[in-house]
C-alpha positions as CSV (number, residue, x, y, z in Angstrom):
1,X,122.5,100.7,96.4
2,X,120.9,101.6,93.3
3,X,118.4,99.1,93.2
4,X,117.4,100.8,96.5
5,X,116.8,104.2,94.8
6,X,115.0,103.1,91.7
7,X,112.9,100.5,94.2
8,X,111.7,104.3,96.1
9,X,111.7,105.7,92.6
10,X,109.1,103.1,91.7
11,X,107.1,103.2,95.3
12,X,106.8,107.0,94.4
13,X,105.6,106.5,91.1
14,X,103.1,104.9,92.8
15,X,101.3,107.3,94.9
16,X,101.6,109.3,91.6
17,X,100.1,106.7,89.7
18,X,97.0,106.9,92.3
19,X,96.7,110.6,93.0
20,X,96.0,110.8,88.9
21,X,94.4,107.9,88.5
22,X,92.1,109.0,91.5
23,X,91.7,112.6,90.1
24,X,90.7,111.3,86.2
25,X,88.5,108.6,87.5
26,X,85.0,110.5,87.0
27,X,85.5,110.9,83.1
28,X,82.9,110.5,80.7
29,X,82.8,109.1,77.5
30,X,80.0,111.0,75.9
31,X,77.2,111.1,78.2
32,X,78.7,107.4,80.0
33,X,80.6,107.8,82.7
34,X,83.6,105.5,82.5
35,X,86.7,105.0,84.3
36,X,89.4,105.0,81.5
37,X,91.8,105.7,84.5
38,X,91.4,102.5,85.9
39,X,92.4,100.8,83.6
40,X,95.2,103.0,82.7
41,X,96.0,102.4,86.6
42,X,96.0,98.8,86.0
43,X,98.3,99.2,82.9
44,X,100.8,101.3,84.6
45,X,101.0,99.1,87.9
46,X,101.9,96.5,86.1
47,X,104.4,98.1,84.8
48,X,105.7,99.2,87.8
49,X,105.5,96.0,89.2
50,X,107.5,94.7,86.3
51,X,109.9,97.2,86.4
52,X,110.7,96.3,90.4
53,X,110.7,92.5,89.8
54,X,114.3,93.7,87.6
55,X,115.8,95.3,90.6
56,X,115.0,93.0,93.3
57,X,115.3,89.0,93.6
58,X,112.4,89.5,96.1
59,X,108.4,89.3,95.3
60,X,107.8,91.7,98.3
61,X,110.2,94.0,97.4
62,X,108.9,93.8,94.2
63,X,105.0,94.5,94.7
64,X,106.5,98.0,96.5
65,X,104.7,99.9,93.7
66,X,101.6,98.5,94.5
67,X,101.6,98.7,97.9
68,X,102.0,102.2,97.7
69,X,99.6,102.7,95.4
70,X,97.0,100.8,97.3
71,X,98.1,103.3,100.5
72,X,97.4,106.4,98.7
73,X,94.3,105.2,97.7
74,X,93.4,104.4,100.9
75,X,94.1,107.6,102.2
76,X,92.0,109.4,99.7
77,X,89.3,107.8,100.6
78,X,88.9,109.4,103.6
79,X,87.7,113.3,103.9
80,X,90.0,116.1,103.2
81,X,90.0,119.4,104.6
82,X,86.7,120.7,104.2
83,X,85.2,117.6,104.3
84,X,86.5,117.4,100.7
85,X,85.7,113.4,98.8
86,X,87.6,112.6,96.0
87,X,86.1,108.8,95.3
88,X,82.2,110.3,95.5
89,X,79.0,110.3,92.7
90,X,76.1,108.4,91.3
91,X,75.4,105.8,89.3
92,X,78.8,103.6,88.2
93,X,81.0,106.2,89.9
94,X,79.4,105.6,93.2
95,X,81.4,102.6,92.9
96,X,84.2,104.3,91.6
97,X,87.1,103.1,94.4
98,X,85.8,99.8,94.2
99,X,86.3,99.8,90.2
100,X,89.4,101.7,91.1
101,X,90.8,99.2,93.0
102,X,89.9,96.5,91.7
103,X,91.1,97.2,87.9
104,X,93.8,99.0,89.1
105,X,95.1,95.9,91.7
106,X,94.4,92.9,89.8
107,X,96.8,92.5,87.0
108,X,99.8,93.5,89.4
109,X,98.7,91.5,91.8
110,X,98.3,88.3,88.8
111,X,102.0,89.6,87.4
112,X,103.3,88.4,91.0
113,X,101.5,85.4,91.6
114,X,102.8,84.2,88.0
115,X,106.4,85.4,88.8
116,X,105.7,83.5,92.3
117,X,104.8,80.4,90.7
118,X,108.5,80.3,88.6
């Protein structure tokens, strides 16, 4: 039963993980744009990740945390009210839920392939 709760803990953690992520993503460093959140989004993913694979015997159930993550992220790409774009700009941050996504899914998503291959 507990590994239940922290397993919804973690899948909310998630969305959190993304709605921040999602919000910092258009920082600069001096005049460069760069997308320190991504990677921070990558780091903490993983960690999520890691901290399922402790509470459940299964790789899905583990990879909840991401999956959430990857949800919200979906969902704020589309328009708000207002017609309101979070993921929008020019230059690198035109691809900004690409990098996002990308840097935010792939060490995760190499976490559970190595923990699949045990």
């Amino acid at each position: 039963m507990l590994g239940r709760i922290v397993l919804a803990l973690l899948a909310v953690d998630g969305v959190i993980s993304a709605v921040v992520g999602a919000l910092l993503l258009p920082s600069y460093v001096g005049s460069i744009p760069f997308p320190v959140s991504a990677l921070a989004a990558g780091a903490v993913n993983t960690a999520l990740v890691w901290a399922a694979m402790f509470w459940t015997d299964s790789i899905r159930w583990a990879a909840l945390p991401l999956w959430t993550w990857l949800a919200t992220v979906v969902l704020m790409t589309f328009g708000g009210p207002g017609s309101d774009i979070i993921f929008a700009g020019r230059g690198l941050l035109a691809y900004g839920s690409l990098i996002f996504i990308a840097v935010g899914a792939l060490p995760p998503v190499a976490l559970l392939r190595l923990q699949q291959r045990r």
